[in-house]
N, C-alpha and C positions, 0 to 999 in steps of 0.2 A: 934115708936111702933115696938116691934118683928115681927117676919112674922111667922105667925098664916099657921097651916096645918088641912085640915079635909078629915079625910081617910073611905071609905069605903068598907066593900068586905073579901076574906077571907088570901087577902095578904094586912097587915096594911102597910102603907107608914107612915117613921118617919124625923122630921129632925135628925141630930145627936147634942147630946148633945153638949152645947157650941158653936153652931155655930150661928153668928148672919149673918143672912140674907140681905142685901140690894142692891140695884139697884149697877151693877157694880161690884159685889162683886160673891162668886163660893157658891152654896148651896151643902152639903152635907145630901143627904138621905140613910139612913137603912133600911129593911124593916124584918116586924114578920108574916110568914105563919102559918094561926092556922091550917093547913091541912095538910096532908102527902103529899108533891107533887114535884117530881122527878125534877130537870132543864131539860133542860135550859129553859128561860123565856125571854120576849119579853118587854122594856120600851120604853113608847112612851110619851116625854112632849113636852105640846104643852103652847104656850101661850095664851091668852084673844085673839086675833086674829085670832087665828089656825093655827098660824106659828111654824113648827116643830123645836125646838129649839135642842131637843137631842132622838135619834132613835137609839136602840144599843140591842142586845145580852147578855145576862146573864149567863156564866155558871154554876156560884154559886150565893144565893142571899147574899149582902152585910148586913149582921146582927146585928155590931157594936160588934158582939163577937169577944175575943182574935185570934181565928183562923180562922176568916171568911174573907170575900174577903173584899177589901177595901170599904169605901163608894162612890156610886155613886154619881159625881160631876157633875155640868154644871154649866156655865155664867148666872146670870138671867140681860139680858141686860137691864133693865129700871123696876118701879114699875107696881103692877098689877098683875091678878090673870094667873098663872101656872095651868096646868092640866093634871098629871102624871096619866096613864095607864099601868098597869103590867099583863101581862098573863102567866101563864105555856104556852112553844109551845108547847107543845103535849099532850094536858087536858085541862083544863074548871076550871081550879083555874086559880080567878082572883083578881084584886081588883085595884082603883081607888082614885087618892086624888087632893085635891083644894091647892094649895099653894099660900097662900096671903100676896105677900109683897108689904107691903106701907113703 
């Protein structure tokens, strides 16, 4: 089974096209701001544990468009549900997603 993502908020969290997900394997995420909202931005995933897997800075959001920054990558070390949090640092645009790979 694929690994299924459910985003919330007013910054969507995507996988990127073609990328197939699995324990072991690097997930790439995109994401689509329906807001006008300035960088840089703050990503926090954490695992089903609440073990911080990737904690990082943004200074452009990675969009999957031709000139946008690349996609953000990480290890997803074993199956099990992910928990990506994104904020503007300096505003109140935010948004939140579930990534479930089995």
């Amino acid at each position: 089974m694929p690994a299924k993502i459910e985003s919330a908020g007013a910054i969507e969290c995507i996988l990127q096209a073609g990328a197939q997900v699995v324990a072991g394997a690097q997930a790439k995420l995109v994401f689509k701001c329906f807001e006008d909202a300035p960088p840089p931005f703050t990503v926090k995933i954490k695992d089903a544990s609440g073990k911080v897997v990737l904690e990082r800075v943004l200074r452009e959001l990675p969009t999957g468009s031709p000139q946008s920054a690349p996609p953000l990558e990480f290890r997803v070390p074993a199956n099990g549900e992910y928990h990506v949090h994104i904020k503007q640092l300096y505003g109140d645009v935010d948004g939140s997603a579930r990534l479930i790979v089995s």
